[in-house]
N, C-alpha and C positions, 0 to 999 in steps of 0.2 A: 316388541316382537312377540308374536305368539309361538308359545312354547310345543314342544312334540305333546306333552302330555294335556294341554289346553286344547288343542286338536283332536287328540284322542276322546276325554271330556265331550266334544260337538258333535263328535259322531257317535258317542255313545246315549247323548241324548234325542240325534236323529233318529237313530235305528233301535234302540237299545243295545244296554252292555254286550255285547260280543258278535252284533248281528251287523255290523256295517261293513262294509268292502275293504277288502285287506290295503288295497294300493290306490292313493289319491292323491290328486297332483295337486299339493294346495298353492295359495296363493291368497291374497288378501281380498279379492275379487268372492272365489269359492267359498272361503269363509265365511264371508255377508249372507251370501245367497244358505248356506246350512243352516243359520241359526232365524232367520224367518219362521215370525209365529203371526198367527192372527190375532189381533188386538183389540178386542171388545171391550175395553177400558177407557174411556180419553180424559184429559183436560177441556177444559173449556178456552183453554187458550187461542190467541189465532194463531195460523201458520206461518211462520218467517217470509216478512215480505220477499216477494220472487220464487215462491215455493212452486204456487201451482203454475207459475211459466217455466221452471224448471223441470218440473214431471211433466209437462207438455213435450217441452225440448228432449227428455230421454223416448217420452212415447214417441213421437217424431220420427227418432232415428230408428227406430222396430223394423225390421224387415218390413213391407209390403207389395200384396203381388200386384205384379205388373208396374208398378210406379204410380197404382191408382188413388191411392189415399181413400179408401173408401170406409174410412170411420169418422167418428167427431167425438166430440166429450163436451159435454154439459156442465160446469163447477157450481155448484148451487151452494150457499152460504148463507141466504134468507133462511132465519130460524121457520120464519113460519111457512114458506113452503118445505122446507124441509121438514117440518113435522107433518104437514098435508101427503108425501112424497111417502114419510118413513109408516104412516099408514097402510100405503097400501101395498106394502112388504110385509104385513102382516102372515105370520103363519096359525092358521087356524085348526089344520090337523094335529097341532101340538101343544095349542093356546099359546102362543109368545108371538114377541114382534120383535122389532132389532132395535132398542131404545140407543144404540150407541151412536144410530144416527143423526139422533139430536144434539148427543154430547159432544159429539165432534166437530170441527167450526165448519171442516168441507165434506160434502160429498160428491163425488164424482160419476156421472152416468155415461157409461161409455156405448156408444152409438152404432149399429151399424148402417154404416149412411151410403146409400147410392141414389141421394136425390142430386147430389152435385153430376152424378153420372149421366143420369137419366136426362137434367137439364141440358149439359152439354151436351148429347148426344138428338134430343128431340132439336135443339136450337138452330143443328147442321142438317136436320133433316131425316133425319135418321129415325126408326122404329125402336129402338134400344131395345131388341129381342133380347139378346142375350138377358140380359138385367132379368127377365121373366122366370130362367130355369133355376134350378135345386145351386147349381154353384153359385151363383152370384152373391147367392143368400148365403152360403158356407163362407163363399171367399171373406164379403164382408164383415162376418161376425167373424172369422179367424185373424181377419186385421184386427179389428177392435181389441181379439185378447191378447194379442202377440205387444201390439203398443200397452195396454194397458199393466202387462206383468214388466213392461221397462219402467212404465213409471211406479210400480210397485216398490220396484228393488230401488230405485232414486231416491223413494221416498224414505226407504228403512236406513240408504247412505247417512243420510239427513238426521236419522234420530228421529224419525217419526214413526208411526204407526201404521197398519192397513188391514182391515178385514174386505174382502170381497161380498155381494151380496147379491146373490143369486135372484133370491126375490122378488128383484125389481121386476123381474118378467111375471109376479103373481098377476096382476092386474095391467097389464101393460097395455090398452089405449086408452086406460083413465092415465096411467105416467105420462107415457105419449103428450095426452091433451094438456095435461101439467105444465108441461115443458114447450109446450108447441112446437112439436116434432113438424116438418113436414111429411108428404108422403113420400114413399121409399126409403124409410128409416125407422129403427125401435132401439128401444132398451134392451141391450145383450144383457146387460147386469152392471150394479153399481158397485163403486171402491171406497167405501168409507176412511177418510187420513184424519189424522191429528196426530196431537204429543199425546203418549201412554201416561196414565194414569200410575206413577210407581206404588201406590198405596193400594192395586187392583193387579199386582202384574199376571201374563199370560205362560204359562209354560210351552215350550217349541212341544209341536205334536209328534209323538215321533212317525216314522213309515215304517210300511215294511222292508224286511231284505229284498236285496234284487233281485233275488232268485224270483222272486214277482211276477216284477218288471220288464226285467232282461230278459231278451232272447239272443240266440246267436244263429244264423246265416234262416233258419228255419223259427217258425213258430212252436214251441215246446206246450201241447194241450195241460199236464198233467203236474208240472214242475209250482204252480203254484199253490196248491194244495197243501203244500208241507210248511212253505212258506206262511201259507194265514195261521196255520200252528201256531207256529212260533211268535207272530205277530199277536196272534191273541195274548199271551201273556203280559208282551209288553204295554198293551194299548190298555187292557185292563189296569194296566200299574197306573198307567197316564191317567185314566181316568179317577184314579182313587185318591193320586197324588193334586190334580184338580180339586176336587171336592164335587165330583161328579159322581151320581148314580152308577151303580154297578150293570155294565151292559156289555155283551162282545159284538165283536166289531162286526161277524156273520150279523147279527139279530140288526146292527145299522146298517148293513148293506141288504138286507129283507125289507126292514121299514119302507125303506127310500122305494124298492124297485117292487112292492107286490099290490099294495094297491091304490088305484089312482089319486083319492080322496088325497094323499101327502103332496101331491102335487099343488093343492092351493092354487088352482086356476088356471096354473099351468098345460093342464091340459085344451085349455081353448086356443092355444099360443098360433096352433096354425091358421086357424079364421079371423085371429088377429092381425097377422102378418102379411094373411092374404089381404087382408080388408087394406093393409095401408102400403099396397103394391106389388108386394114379392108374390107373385106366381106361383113359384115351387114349382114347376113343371119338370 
């Protein structure tokens, strides 16, 4: 059983010392879900037979809207496509790639798919307009994340590992073609699993307070300000206690959002997406 002060302990290393929410309804559920770190370490070992039909089975049961099912997932395990794949996740405005994709025996590409849509609805006759506009393309890629953070938290039940990997969208209809996506489908982003490497291990990242995050009945413009304060401290600690370069957390949230070249290709994403059906209208 975990103890008050073991508890204490998880949210001091979510938040930092003294920065986490006074009153939490735990439970052994909530405490899985607090100590989630991303894992860029693996073994080479494989996955526990039934693994990935088991994170199937939890993505599965994710909300989806309407009762569409409009995602899929790919498990790819071929070393060598997956070294062809972990290529072109390559980040080149920072010179790195994601090598942990190799080390890990699965990787997972989670899809947002409306060619099952499109089929069954051109097969009855139908123009599948909707399919065309800006939601269809939201909706789909918000299934894809909504299943794929169940099978995240499956997978860490399990004593495995996950990093997500945004990347996948760098070059996304060379993935595509990888994969032999059909049309009305892409790469939302990939979930790299395996068993952690304990000779490599990862520290939980902490967050900020929720003073952030939370809002109550209205939207609060100015409330999180105080909040990156304080978060700076902490994340600088994180980072030091990594073995990470000295950086605050404003200068990563400048990098990412000022100019485009960080994007790694990302910025063609829509003539990409257009080209393999999504409208965006």
């Amino acid at each position: 059983m975990t103890t008050d002060e073991q508890r204490q302990e998880l949210l001091d290393l979510r938040y930092g010392k003294g920065n986490g929410p006074d009153k939490i309804l735990w439970n052994e559920q909530i405490e899985g879900l607090l100590r989630h770190r991303s894992v860029r370490a693996y073994l080479p070992d494989p996955l526990p037979e039934g693994a990935v039909e088991t994170l199937v089975a939890a993505a599965q049961s994710a909300s989806t809207s309407s009762n569409l099912h409009q995602w899929s997932v790919v498990a790819v395990s071929d070393p060598e496509l997956k070294a062809r794949i972990a290529e072109t996740t390559r980040m080149h405005s920072i010179g790195m790639g994601n090598p942990y994709i190799n080390e890990a025996p699965v990787f997972l590409l989670w899809i947002a798919d409306l060619s099952r849509s499109h089929a069954i609805t051109t097969e009855a006759g139908g123009r599948a307009e909707v399919l065309e506009h800006l939601d269809a393309f939201l909706t789909s890629s918000l299934d894809a994340a909504l299943a794929a953070q169940n099978a995240a938290v499956a997978a860490e039940s399990l004593g495995l590992g996950t990093v997500y990997i945004g990347a996948s969208r760098n070059r996304a209809e060379e993935l595509a073609e990888l994969i032999d996506l059909p049309p009305f489908s892409f790469v939302a982003f990939g979930l790299v699993v395996g068993r952690p490497d304990p000779e490599r291990p990862t520290l939980v990242r902490p967050r900020p307070s929720q003073d952030m995050v939370l809002h109550h009945d209205r939207y609060g413009t100015g409330a999180w300000k105080s909040a990156a304060e304080v978060y700076e401290t902490v994340f600088q600690q994180w980072r030091e206690d990594s073995g990470m370069r000295e950086k605050t957390w404003k200068d990563a949230v400048a990098f990412s959002s000022g100019d485009v070249a960080v994007m790694d290709g990302r910025e063609n994403l829509r003539a990409t997406v257009q080209e393999r059906g999504f409208e965006l209208r």
